[in-house]
N, C-alpha and C positions, 0 to 999 in steps of 0.2 A: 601717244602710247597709252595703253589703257592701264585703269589705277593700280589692277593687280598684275602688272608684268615687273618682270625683275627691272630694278635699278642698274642695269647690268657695272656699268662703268664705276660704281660705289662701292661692288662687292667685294671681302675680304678674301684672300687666299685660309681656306680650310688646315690643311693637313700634308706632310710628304705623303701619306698613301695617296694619295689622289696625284702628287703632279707624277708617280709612280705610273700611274695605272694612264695619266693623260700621256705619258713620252716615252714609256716599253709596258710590255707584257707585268702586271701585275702577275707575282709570283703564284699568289693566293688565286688569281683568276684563273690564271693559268692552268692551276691542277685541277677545276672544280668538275665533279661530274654531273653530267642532268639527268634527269629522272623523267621521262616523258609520260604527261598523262594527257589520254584525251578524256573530253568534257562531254558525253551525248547530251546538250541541253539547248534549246531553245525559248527556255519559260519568260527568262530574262527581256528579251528582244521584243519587237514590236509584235510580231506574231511569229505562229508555230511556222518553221521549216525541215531542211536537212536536218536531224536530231544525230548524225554522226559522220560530221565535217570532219571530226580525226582520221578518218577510215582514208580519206584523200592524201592527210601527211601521208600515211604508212604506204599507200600506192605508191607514191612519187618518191618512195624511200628515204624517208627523210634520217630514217637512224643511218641507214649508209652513207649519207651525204655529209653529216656530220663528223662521223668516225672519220671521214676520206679529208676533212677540214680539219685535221687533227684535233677532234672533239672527244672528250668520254662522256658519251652517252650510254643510258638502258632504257628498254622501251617495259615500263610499268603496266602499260596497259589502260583500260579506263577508268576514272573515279563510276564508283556504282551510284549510279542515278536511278532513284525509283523508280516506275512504270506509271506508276497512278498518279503522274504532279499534272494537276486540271491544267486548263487551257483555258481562258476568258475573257471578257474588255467590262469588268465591274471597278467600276474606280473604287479606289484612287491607284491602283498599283496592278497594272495589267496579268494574270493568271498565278492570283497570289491566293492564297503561300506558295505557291511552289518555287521560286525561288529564294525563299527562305531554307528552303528542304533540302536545293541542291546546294546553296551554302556551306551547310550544317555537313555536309560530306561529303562536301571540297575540303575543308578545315581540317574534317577528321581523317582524312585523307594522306593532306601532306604535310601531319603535322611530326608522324615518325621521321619522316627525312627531314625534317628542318631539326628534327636533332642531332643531326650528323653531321660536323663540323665539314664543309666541302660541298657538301652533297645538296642539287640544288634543283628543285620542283619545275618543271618546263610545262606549261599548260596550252593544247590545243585545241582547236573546235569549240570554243566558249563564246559566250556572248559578254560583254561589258562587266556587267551585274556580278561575275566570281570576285572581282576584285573584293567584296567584302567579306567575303569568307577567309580570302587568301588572307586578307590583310589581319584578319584576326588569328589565325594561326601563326603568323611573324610574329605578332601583336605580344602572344602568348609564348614564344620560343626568343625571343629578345625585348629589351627592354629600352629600347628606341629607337623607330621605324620611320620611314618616310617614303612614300610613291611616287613614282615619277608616273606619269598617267598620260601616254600617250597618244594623241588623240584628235580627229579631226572634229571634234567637238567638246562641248566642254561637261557635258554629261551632269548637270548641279541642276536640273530642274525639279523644283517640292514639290513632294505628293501631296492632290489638292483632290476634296470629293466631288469636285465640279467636272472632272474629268480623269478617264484611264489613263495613266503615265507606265511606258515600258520603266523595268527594275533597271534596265540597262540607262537609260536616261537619264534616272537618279539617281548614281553608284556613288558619282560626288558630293552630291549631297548624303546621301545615307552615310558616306563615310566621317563626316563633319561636321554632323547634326544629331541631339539626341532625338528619339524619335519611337510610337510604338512598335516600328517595324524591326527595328534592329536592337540587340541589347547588348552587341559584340563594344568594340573598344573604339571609343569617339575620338579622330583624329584632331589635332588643332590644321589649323588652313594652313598651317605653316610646314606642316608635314605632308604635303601634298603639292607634286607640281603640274598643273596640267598644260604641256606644252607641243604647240604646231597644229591650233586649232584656229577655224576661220569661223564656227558657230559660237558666239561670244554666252558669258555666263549668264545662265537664267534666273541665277539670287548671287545679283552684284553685292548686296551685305556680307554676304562670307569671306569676302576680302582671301581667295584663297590665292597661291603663289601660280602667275601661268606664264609663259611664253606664247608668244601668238607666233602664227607662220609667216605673216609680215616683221617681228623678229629674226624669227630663226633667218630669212631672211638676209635682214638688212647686217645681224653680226655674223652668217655665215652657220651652220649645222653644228659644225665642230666646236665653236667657239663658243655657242648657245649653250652647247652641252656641259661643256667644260665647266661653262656658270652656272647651270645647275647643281652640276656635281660639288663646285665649290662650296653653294650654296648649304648645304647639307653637312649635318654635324659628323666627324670620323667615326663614331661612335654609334654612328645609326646604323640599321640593315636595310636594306632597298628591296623594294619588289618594283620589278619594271614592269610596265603593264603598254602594250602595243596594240591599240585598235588601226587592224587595216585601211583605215576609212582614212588615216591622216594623209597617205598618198593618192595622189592626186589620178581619175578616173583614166585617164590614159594611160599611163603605165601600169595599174592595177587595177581593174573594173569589175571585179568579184567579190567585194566587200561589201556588206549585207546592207548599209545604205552608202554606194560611193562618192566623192565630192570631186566636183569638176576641179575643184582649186584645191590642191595639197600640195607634200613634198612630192619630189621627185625619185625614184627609187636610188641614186645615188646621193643625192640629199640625205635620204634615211639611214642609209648605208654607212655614211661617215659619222652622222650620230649616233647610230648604234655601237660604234667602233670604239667610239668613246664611252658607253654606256656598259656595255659588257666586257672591258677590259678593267671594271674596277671591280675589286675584291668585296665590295661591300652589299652586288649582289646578290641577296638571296632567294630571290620568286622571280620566275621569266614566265609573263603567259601572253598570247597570241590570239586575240580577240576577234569576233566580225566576220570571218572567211563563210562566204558562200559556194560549198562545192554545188551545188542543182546549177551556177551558173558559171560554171569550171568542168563541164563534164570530161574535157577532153586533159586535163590534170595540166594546161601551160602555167597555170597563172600560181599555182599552188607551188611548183616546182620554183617560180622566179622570188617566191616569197620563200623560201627555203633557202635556196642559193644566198638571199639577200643575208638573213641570218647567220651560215652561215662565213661570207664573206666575212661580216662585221666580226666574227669568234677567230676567224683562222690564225692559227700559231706559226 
């Protein structure tokens, strides 16, 4: 087992809201309505592609899909993303700032809804790299947070001037690290879980909290999750972060770098099930989706279903 995967068999039972939210409908989940925003951005990622991958949710109707899942959703619309965010490979931080830019409003974004008790940001067509923006507006609308980040990689590699690193590569790290890149709110490792990844960490010192997919695994999805969630103080607010890349190339082969080895689409399904049936969270966004390699909208449509399968009341 690797140093930083959960001790699982050691962990404490948290809180009744959690075996609430693990064995029926979480009340508080139950009611929450999502707020759908797409992301036009690319800056993050390794290079410029589709700049509006939401445009595919809204094809494959994903607000009807939801509502027909007994969901309250509203469709927001897009975060406004400049025009002018450069494009480059100058290291250390591949077409930067601009992913600084769109950060700064994502944050300002969905920071009115995270003031609305219930009311809960759903983010589409993003690349890796929003999770810091996001997380700074939780950051700033509660007052202890924690990410579950997941992820068929473990996304913690340091920007080095020896070479351009996508912002999306080092979300984890930027989230964990003080740094001149970011000046948003520096998570501890422990606030951070990145779990169902087969690309292991690229700064093993961060000692952050992970489940590997040889985990999830060997304890089963469900029971993974369960731990995680244990793991987590009742008291925090969660932003779940889903890069498509953790499943696995066969079942979903549209994600902006796929992995032959991930979960399995009902693997994920029974994790998420457990993930979004707790009250605690407050950020949903949906990382990675490549429509230029989705033209005919299957694969967008099975990732939607997946979701929400894992929501239905």
């Amino acid at each position: 087992m690797e140093r930083r995967e959960f001790l699982l068999g050691a962990m404490t039972v948290a809180a009744a809201p959690l075996m609430a939210s693990v064995h029926g409908a979480d009340d508080k989940a139950a009611g929450r309505r999502y707020h759908l925003l797409g992301v036009p951005l690319r800056a993050g990622s390794l290079m410029p592609g589709n700049e509006n991958d939401a445009q595919a949710y809204r094809d494959a109707q994903i607000v009807e899909r939801m509502r027909a899942a007994g969901l309250q959703v509203v469709d927001d619309g897009d975060v406004a993303i400049p025009s002018y965010l450069p494009h480059h490979s100058v290291p250390p931080i591949r077409s930067w700032p601009a992913p600084r830019i769109a950060w700064e409003a994502i944050r300002d974004r969905v920071a009115p809804i995270l003031g609305q008790p219930g009311e809960v940001p759903f983010l589409i067509g993003c690349d890796c790299s929003v999770v810091v923006g996001t997380t700074e507006a939780l950051a700033k609308a509660s007052p202890e947070v924690h990410v579950l980040y997941i992820d068929g990689d473990f996304d913690d590699a340091a920007p080095v001037a020896a070479r351009s690193t996508s912002a999306a590569s080092c979300a984890v790290w930027l989230l964990t690290h003080e740094s001149p890149f970011w000046a948003g709110p520096i998570l501890k490792p422990s606030q951070v879980t990145v779990i169902g990844w087969t690309n292991g960490s690229r700064s093993p010192e961060s000692a952050v909290s992970s489940i590997s997919l040889a985990e999830v695994r060997r304890r089963g999805a469900r029971e993974a999750a369960i731990a995680a969630l244990r793991s987590i103080p009742a008291s925090a607010s969660i932003l779940l972060h889903f890069d498509m890349d953790v499943l696995r190339k066969a079942d979903l082969p549209v994600a902006y770098f796929p992995h032959a080895e991930g979960m399995s689409l009902s693997e994920a399904g029974e994790m998420l099930k457990v993930f979004l049936s707790d009250s605690r969270i407050r950020i949903v966004e949906v990382s990675e989706y490549a429509a230029l390699r989705d033209l005919d909208g299957v694969y967008v449509r099975k990732l939607i279903d997946l979701f929400c399968g894992a929501s239905k009341r």
